[in-house]
BALOBA-1460 file (C-alpha; in Angstrom, 3 decimals):
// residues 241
<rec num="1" residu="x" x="94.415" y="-33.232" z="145.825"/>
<rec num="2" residu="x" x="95.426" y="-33.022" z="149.231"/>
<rec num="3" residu="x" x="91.996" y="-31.249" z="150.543"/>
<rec num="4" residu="x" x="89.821" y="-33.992" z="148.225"/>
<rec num="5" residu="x" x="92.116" y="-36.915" z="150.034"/>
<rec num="6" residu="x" x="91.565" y="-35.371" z="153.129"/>
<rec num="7" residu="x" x="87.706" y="-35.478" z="152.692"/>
<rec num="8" residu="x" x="87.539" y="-38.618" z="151.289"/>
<rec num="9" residu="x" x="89.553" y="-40.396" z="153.719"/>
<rec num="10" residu="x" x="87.207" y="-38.251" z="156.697"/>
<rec num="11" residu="x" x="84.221" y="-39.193" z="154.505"/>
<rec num="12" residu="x" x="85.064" y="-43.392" z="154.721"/>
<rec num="13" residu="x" x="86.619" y="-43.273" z="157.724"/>
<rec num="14" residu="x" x="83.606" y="-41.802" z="159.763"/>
<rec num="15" residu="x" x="81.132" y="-43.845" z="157.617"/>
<rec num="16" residu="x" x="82.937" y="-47.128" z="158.268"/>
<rec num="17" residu="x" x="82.877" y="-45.870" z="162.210"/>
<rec num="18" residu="x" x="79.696" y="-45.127" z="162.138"/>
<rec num="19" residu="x" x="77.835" y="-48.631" z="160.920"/>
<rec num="20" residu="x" x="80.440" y="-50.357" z="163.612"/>
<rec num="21" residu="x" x="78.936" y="-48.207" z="165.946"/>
<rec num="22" residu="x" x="75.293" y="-48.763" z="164.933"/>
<rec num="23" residu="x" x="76.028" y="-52.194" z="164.613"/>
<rec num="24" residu="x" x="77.638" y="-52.290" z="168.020"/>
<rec num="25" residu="x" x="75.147" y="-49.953" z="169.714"/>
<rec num="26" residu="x" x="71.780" y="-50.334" z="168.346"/>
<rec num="27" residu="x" x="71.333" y="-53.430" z="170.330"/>
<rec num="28" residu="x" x="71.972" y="-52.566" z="173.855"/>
<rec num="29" residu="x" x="69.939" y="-51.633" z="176.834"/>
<rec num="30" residu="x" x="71.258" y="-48.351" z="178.069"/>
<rec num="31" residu="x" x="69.691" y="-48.715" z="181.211"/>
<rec num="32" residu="x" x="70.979" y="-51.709" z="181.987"/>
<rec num="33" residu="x" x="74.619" y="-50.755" z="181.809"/>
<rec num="34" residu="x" x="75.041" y="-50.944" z="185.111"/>
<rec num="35" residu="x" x="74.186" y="-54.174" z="185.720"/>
<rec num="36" residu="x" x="77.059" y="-56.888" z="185.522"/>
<rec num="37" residu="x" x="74.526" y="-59.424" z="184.279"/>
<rec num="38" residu="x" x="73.477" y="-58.083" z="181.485"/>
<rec num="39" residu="x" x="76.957" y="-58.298" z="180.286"/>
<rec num="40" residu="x" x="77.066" y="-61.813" z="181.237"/>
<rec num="41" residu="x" x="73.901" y="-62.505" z="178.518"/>
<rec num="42" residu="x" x="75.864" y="-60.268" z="175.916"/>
<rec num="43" residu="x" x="79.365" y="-62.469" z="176.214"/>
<rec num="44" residu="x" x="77.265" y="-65.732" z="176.388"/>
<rec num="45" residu="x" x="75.331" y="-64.337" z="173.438"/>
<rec num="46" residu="x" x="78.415" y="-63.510" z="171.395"/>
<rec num="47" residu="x" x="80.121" y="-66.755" z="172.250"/>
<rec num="48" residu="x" x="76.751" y="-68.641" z="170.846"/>
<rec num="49" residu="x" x="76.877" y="-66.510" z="167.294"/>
<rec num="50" residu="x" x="80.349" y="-66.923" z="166.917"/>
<rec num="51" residu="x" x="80.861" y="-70.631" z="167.500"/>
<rec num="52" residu="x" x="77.591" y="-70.889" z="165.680"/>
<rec num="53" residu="x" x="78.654" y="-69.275" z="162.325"/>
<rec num="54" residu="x" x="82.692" y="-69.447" z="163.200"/>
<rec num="55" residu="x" x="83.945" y="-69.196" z="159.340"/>
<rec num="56" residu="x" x="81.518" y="-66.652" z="158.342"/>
<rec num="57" residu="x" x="82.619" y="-64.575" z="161.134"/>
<rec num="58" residu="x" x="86.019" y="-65.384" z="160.949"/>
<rec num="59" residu="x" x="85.489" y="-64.108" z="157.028"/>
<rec num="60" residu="x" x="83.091" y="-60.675" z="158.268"/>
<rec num="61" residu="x" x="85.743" y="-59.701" z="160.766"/>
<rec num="62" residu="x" x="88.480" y="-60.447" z="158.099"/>
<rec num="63" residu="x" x="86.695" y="-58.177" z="155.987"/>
<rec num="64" residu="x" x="86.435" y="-55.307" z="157.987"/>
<rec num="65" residu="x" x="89.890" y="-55.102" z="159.329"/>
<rec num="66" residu="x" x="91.187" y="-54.922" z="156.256"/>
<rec num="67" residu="x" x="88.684" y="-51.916" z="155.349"/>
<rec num="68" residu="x" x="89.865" y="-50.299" z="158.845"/>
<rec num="69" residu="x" x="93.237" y="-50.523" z="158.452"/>
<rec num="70" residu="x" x="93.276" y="-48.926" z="155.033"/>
<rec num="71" residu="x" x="91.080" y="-46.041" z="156.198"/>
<rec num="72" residu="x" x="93.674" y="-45.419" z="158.362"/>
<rec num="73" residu="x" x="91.993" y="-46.906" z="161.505"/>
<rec num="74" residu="x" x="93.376" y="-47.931" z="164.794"/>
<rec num="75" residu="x" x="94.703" y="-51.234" z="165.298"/>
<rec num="76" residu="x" x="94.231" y="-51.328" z="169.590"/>
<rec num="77" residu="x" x="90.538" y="-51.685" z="169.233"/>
<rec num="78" residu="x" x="90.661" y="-54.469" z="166.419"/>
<rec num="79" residu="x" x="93.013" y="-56.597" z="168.850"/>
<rec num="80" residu="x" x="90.838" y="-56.591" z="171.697"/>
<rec num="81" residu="x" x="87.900" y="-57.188" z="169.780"/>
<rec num="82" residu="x" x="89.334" y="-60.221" z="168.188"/>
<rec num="83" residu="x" x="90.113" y="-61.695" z="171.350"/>
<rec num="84" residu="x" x="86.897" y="-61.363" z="172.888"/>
<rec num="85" residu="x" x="85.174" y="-62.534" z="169.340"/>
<rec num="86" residu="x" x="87.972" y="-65.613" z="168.555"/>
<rec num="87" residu="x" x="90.309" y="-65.984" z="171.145"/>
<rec num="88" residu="x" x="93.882" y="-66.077" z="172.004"/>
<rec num="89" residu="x" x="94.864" y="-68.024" z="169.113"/>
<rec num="90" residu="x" x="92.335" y="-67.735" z="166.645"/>
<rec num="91" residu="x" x="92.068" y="-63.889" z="167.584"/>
<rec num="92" residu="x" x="95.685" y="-63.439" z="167.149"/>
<rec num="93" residu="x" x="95.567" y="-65.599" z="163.848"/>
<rec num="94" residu="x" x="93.130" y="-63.854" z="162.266"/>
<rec num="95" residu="x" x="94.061" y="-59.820" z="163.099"/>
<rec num="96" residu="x" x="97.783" y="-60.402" z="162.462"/>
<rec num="97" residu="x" x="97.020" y="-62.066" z="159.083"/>
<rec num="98" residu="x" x="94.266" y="-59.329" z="158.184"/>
<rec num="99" residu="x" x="95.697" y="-55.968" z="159.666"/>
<rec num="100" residu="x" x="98.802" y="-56.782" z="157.653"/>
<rec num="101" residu="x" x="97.094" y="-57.739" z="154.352"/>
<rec num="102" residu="x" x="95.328" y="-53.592" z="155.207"/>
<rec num="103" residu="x" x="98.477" y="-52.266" z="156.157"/>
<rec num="104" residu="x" x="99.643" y="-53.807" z="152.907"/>
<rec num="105" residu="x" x="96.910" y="-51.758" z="151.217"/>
<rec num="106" residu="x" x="97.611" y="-49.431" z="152.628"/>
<rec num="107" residu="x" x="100.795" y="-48.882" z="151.850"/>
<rec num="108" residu="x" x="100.071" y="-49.620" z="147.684"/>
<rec num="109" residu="x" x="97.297" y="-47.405" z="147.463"/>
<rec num="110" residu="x" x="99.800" y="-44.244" z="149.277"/>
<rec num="111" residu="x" x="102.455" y="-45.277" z="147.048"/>
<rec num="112" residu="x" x="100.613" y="-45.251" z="143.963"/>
<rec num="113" residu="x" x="98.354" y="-42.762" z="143.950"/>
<rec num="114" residu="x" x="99.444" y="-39.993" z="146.397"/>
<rec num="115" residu="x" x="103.339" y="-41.168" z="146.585"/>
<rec num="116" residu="x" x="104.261" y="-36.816" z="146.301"/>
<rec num="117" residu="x" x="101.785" y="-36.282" z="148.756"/>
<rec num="118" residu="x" x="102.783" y="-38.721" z="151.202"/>
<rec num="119" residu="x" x="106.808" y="-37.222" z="151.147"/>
<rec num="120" residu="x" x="105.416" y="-33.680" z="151.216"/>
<rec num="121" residu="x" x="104.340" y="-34.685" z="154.474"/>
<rec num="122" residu="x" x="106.096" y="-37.278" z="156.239"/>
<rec num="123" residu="x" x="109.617" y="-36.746" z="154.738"/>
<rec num="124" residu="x" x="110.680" y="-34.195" z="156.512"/>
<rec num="125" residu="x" x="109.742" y="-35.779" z="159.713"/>
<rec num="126" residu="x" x="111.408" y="-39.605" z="159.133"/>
<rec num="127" residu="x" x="114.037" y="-38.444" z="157.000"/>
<rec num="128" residu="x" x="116.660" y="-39.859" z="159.317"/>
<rec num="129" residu="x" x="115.169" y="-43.073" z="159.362"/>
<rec num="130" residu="x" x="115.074" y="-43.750" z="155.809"/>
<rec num="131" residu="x" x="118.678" y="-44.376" z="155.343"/>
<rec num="132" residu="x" x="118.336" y="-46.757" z="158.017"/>
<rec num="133" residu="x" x="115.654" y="-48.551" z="156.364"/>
<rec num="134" residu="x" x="117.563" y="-48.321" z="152.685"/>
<rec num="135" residu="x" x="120.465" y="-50.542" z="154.682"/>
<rec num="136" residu="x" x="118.008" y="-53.862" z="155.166"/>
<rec num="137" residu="x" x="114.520" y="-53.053" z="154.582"/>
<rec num="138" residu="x" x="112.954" y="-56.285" z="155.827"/>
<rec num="139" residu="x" x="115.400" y="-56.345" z="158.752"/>
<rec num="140" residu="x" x="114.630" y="-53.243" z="160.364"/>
<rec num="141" residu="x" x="111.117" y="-52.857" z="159.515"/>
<rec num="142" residu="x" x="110.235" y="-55.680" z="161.426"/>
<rec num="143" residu="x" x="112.124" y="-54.409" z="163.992"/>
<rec num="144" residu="x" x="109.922" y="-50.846" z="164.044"/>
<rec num="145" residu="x" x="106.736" y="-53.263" z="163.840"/>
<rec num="146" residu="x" x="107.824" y="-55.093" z="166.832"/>
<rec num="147" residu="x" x="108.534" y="-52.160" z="168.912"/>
<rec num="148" residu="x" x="105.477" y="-50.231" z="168.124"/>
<rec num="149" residu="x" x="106.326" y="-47.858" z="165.728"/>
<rec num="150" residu="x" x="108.383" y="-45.726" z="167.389"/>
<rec num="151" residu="x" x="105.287" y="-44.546" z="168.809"/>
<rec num="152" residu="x" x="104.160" y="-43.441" z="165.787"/>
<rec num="153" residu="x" x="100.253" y="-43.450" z="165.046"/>
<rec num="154" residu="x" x="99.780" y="-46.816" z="163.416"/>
<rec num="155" residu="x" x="97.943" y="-45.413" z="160.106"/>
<rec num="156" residu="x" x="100.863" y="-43.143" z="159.462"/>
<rec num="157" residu="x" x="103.309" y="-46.533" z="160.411"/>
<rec num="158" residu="x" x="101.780" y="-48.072" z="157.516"/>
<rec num="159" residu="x" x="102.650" y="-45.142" z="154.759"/>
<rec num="160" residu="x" x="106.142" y="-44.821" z="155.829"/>
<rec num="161" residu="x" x="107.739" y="-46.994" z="153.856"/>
<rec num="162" residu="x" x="106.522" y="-45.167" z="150.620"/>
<rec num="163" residu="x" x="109.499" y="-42.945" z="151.619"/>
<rec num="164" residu="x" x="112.125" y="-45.695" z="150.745"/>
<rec num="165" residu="x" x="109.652" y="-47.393" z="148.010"/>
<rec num="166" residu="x" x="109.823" y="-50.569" z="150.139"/>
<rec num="167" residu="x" x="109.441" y="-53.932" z="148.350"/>
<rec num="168" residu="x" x="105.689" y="-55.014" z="148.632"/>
<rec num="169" residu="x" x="106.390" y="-58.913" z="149.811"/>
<rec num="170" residu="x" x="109.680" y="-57.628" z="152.407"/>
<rec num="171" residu="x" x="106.492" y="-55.259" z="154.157"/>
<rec num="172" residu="x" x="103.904" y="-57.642" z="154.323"/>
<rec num="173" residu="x" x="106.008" y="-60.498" z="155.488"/>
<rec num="174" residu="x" x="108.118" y="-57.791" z="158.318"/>
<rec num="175" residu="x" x="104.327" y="-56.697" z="159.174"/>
<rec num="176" residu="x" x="103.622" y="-60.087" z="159.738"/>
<rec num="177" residu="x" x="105.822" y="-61.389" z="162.012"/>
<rec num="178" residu="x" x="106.420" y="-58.241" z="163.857"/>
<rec num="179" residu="x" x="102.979" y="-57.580" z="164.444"/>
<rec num="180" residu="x" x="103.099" y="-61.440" z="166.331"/>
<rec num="181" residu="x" x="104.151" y="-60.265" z="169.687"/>
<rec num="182" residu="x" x="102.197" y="-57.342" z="170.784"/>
<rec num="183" residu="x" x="99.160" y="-58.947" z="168.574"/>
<rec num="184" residu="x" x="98.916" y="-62.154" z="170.792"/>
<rec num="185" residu="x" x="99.039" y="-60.218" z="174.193"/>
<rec num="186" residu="x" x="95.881" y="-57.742" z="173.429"/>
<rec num="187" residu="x" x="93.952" y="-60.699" z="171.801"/>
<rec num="188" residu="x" x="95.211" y="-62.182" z="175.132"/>
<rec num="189" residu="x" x="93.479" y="-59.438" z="177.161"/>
<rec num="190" residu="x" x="90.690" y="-59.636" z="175.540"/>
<rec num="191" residu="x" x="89.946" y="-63.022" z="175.548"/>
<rec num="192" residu="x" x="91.145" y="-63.210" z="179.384"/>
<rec num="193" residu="x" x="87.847" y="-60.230" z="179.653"/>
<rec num="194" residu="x" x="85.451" y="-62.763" z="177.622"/>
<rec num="195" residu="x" x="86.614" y="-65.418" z="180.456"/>
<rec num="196" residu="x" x="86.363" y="-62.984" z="183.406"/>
<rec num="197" residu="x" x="82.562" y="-62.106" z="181.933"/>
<rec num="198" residu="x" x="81.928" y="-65.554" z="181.714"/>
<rec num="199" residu="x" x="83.414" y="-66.700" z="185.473"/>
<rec num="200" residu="x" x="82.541" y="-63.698" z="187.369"/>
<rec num="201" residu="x" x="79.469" y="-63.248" z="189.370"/>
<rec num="202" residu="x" x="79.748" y="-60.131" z="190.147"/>
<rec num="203" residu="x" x="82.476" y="-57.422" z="189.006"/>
<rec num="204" residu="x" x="85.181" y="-56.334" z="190.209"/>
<rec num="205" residu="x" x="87.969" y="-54.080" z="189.677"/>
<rec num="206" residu="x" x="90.107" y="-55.977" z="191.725"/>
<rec num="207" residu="x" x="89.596" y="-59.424" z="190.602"/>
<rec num="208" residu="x" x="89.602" y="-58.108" z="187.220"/>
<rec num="209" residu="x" x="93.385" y="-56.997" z="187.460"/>
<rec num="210" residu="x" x="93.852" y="-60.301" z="189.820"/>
<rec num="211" residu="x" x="92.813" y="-62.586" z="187.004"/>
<rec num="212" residu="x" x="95.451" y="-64.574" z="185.754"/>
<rec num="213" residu="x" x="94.187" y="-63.986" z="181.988"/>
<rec num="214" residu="x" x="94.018" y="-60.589" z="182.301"/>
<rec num="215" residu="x" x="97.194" y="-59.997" z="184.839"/>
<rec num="216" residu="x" x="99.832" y="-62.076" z="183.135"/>
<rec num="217" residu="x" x="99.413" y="-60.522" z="179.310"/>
<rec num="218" residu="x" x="99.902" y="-57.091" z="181.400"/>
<rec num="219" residu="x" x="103.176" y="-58.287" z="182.703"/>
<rec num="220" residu="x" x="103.867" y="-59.461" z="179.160"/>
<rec num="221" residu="x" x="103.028" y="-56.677" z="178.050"/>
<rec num="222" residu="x" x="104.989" y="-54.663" z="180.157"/>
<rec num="223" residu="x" x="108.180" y="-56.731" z="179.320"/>
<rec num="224" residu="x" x="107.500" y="-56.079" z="175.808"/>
<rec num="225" residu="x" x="107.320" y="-52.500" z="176.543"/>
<rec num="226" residu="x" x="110.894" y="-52.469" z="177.893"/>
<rec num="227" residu="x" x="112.261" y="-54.590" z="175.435"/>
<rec num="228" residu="x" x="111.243" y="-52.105" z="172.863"/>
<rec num="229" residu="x" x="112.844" y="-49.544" z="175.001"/>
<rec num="230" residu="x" x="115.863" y="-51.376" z="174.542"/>
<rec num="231" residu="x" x="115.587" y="-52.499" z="170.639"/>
<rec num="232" residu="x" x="114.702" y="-48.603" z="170.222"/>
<rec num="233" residu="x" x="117.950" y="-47.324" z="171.681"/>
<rec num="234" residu="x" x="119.894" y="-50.289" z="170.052"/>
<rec num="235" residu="x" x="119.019" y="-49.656" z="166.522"/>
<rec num="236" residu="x" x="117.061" y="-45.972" z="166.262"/>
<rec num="237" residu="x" x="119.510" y="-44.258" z="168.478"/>
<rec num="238" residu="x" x="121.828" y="-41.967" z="166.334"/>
<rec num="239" residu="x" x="124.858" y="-44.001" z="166.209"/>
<rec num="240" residu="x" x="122.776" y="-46.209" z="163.611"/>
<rec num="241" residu="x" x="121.353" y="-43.195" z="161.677"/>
């Protein structure tokens, strides 16, 4: 089962990757990479589809995310996307609401079907977490969403609560809100790049990192960074295990 689950998972995973790509790719101009204009017609472009056909996009991207995330796919990419695609608002909206509903699916798809499999290979590696997460499951699985994970790979984030047998509305609800944060400053970054695109006329490095859409969701990012540092030591350290 575990070889077949592997394959599977490799199969869908590298499928779905591969018609984003395509999709992605099969319209640009390799040799015009280089140029910062052409850039400029693909962001004015975008901005014309998307405004054009908002809910159907809105419903598309919605779609896919939620295909991604259960395939075990990464959630970085998704967040910048959305930004550049929706927004700060709308982008953040719309990838908190469907990376958790995936992460949801995650998460009843590993417990159901491959439940043994999943402890035969993450047990031994978060056992000293799962009491933790026994004590308040909502409480301080919202707190591991907002500080990343624990720097664990967010696919594997999603299954570890199949461990504990976590309550399906107490995960989608701590995914929710603790995905909030770090959600809104990526869509943040990427909408600040759909606005540089759109201002610049010619690019920068520099001015890139100097834009105020682009510099300031850094910084917040960077405070979020060591606030997670702290919230880490606070309630993962072992005194709390």
């Amino acid at each position: 089962m575990s070889k077949n689950l592997k394959i599977f998972l490799g199969f869908s995973y590298l499928l779905i990757l591969f018609i984003f790509l395509y999709f992605i790719f099969s319209g640009i101009e390799i040799s015009r990479l280089d140029d910062f204009t052409y850039y400029k017609e693909i962001q004015r472009d975008l901005n014309s589809f998307i405004s054009n056909n908002i809910m159907i996009n809105l419903i598309y991207f919605f779609i896919f995310a939620i295909i991604w995330v259960a395939l075990l796919g990464f959630g970085s990419p998704i967040l910048i996307i959305s930004g550049i695609l929706f927004g700060q608002i709308l982008g953040t909206l719309i990838s908190v609401i469907s990376i958790s509903v995936g992460a949801l699916l995650l998460y009843i798809i590993g417990n159901f079907f491959f439940s043994d499999l999943v402890k035969s290979i993450l047990e031994k590696k978060f056992e000293k977490y799962i009491k933790l997460f026994q004590k308040n499951e909502f409480y301080y699985f919202f707190i591991y969403r907002f500080i990343g994970g624990l720097g664990v790979p967010f696919g594997l984030q999603n299954l570890i609560p199949v461990l504990f047998s976590m309550k399906k509305i107490n995960y989608f609800l701590s995914s929710f809100f603790g995905f909030i944060p770090g959600f809104f400053i990526l869509n943040t970054i990427g909408a600040g790049l759909n606005t540089y695109i759109e201002k610049a006329e010619n690019f920068s490095i520099i001015e890139l990192i100097l834009t105020p859409e682009i510099y300031l969701p850094i910084l917040m990012f960077m405070i979020l960074m060591i606030l997670s540092l702290v919230l880490k030591k606070k309630f993962f350290n072992g005194s709390n295990l």
